[in-house]
N, C-alpha and C positions, 0 to 999 in steps of 0.2 A: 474202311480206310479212314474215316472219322476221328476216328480213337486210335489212330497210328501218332506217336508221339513226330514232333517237326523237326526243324530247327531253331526256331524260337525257342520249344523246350530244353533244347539243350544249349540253348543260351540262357536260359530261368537255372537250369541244373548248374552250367558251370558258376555264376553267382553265387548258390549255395555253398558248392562244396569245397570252391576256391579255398579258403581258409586253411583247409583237415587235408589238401594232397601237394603232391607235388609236378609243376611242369616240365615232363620228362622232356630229355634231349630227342633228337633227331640227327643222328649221325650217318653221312654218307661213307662209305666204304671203297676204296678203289678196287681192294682185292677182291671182293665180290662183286665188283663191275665185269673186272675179268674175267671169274670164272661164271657169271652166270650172259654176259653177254647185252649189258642192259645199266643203270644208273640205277644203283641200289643204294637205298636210306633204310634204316633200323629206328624204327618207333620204339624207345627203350621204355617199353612202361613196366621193366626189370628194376629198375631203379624207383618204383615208388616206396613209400614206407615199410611196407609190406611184400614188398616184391614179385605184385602181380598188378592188373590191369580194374580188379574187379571192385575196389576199395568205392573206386568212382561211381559204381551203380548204387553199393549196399550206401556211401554216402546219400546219394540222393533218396534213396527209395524209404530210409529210417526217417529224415527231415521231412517226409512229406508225408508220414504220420498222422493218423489224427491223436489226440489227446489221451481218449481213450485206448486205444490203440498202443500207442507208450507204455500207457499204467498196464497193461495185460502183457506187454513184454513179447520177442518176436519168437520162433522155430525156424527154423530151417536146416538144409540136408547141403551137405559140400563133401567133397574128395579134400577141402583144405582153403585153396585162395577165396572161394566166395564165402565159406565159412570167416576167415582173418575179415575180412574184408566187412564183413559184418556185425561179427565181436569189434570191430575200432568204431565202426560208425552206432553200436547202440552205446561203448560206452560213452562218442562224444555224443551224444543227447541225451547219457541218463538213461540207457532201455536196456532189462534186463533180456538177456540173448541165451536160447539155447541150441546148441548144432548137433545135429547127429550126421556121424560120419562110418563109413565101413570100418571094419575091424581091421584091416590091414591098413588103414591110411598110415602118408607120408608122416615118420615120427617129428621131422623139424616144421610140420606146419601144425601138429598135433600140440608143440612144444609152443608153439607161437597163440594157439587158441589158447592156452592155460593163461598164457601170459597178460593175455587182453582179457580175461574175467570170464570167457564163456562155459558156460557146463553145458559141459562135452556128455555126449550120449553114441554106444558103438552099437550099430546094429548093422546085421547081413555081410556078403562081401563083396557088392557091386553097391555104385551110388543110386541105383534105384530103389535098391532094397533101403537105404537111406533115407530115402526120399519116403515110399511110402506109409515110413516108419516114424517120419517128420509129420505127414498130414494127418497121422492118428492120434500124435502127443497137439497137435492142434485143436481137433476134435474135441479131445479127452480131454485136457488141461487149462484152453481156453486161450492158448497163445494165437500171434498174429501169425500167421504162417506165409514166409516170406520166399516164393519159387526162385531158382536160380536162374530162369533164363523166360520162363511164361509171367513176367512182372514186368508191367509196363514203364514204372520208375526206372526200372534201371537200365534202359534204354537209352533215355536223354543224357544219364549220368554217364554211362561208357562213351555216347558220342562226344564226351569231351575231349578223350584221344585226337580223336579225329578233326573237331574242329584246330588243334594245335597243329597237327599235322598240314590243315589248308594255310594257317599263317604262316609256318617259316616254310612252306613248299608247294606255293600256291600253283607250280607247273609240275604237280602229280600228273602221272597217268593211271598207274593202278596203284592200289593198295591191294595187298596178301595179306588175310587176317583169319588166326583161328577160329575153329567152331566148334565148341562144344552145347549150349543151347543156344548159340545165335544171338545175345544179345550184342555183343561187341561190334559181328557184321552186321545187325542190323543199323547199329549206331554210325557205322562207316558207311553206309548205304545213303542216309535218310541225309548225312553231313555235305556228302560228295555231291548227290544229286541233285540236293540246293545250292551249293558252289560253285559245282563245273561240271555238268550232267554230262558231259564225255567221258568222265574220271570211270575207269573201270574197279569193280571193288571186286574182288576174287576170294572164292572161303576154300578154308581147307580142314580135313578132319584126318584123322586114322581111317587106314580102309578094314583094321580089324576092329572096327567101333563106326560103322557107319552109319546109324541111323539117321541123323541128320541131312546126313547126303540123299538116303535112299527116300525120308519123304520130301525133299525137295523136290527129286529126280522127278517123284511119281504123282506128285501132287496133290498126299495122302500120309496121315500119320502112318508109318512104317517102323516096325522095330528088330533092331537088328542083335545079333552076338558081342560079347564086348571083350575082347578080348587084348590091348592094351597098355604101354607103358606111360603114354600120355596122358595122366590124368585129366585132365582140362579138357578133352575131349570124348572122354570113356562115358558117353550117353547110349543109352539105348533106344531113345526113340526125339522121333522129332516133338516142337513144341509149339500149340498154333499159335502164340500173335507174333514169333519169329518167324515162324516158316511162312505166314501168311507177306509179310514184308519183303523180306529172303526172295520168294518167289515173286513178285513184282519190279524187285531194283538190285538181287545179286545179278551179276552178269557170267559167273562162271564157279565151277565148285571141283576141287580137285580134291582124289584122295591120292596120299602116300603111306605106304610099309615102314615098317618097323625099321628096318636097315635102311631107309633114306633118310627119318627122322634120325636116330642114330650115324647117320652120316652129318647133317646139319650139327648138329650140337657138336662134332669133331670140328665142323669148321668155325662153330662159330668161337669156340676156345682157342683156335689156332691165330683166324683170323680178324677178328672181332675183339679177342681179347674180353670174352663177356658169357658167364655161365646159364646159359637156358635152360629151363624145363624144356622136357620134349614137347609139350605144344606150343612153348615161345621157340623152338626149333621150327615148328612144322614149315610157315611161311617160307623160310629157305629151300626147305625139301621139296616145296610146290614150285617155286622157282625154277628151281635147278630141270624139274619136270614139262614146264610149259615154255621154258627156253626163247624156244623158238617163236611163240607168238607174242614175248613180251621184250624181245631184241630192241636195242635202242632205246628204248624209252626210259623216266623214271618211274622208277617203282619203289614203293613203300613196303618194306615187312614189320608187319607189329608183332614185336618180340614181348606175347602176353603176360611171360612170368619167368620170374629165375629161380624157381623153388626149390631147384632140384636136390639130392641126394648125398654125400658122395659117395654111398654105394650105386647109386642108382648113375651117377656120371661114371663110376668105372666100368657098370656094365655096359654103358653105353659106348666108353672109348673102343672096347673090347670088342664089341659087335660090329664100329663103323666101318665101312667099307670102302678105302679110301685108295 
């Protein structure tokens, strides 16, 4: 627990990376008061530059570099936002970034890495095979190799969602936040329970992608099938210094089906007036699910990423079940 990043840290991170992001809105919603039975806000971290949540880690985790470290230039493996996220924070410091991504990844975030300088490397067709395709050009090549969710830096950077969310809505009850390796909730965990240790912090993943669920569940890295339209959460297995966190200060972890996320993202274009990825959907679809024990209260959903498609939004209008 030593080397569990604070909240101090993520008051040292948001000083850093203040500069390179922006502070998303927070918008409450009626019509999602109604249909979910409860005071619903939207942490829009769709609206950052890059229109995902993750900018915030890969900022802090590149600034805290050492020197050497720089000059050898970083690696890492993304389905897409943590790769963007990454290529903006090497080039604001100067550090040559390379990403390797599955062969099928998202072409508009594929389009987005080109644009930010990163050489792009495709290998396998799940983000694992990505991944350990990433720690071998590390090996090999001599790069820093920077994990997308087992890197302590990016931790304090994510929780700066979260500390924005205690300013303008310091009478949270819960926040609903994706998980695909857990940095994000471990940031809304570490934020809350320094705050207002009542605050409940709720994760949610795919239930055809649940690894993360199932080693939280068990208390045990566990890997599971990946099967998936939510990129941001298509992991395969848990990751220890999140799940080791996770499992101390999440207070609950839901999964939803493809046709709930695909319902969330119908409402949240209808309602919301705002285009989600299916993992900045999920938090709705967990919503919509636990209903009942988060009635009255307010609740936070961090809408992770807007990266989606538009094939991938019409398959999804197509699917939802409304």
């Amino acid at each position: 627990m030593a080397d569990w990043p604070t909240i101090a840290d993520v008051l040292d991170a948001r000083r850093r990376i203040a500069p390179h992001i922006v502070r998303t809105p927070l918008h409450h919603y009626p019509a999602l008061d109604d249909l979910v039975g409860a005071r619903i806000h939207v942490k829009h971290e769709n609206h950052q530059a890059l229109g995902a949540f993750k900018m915030r880690g890969a900022l802090n985790v590149i600034s805290l570099l050492s020197p050497e470290e720089k000059k050898a230039g970083v690696v890492v493996a993304s389905t897409g936002n943590f790769g963007q996220g990454i290529a903006y924070a090497a080039r604001t410091f100067g550090v040559e970034a390379k990403v390797v991504l599955p062969v099928d990844a998202n072409p508009n975030k594929v389009r987005s890495l080109r644009q930010l300088g990163a050489y792009l490397v495709f290998h396998g067709e799940k983000f694992d095979d990505a991944l350990e395709h990433a720690e071998r050009l590390s090996r090999e090549e001599g790069y820093r190799f920077v994990h997308s969710a087992n890197e302590w830096g990016l931790i304090p950077g994510v929780g700066t969602y979260s500390l924005e969310i205690m300013e303008d809505l310091p009478e949270t009850d819960v926040i609903i936040v994706p998980i695909g390796g857990g940095s994000g909730a471990c940031g809304a965990c570490i934020v809350a329970k320094a705050v207002r240790p009542e605050m409940q912090v709720v994760g949610v993943q795919a239930a055809n992608a649940p690894g993360a669920y199932l080693s939280w569940k068990q208390g045990r890295m566990v890997e599971s099938g990946v099967d998936t339209r939510a990129e941001g959460l298509a992991t395969r297995i848990g990751y220890e210094l999140p799940q080791e966190i996770m499992r101390d200060m999440l207070d609950d972890f839901v999964l939803v089906e493809e046709h709930e996320m695909d319902k969330a993202v119908y409402l949240h274009v209808e309602l919301t007036h705002s285009l989600p990825e299916h993992a900045g959907a999920s938090p709705l679809a967990a919503a919509l699910k636990i209903k009942d024990s988060i009635a009255g209260k307010n609740v936070v959903l961090v809408m992770s990423g807007g990266n989606i498609t538009v094939d991938q939004l019409k398959t999804s209008l197509a699917h939802a079940e409304v």
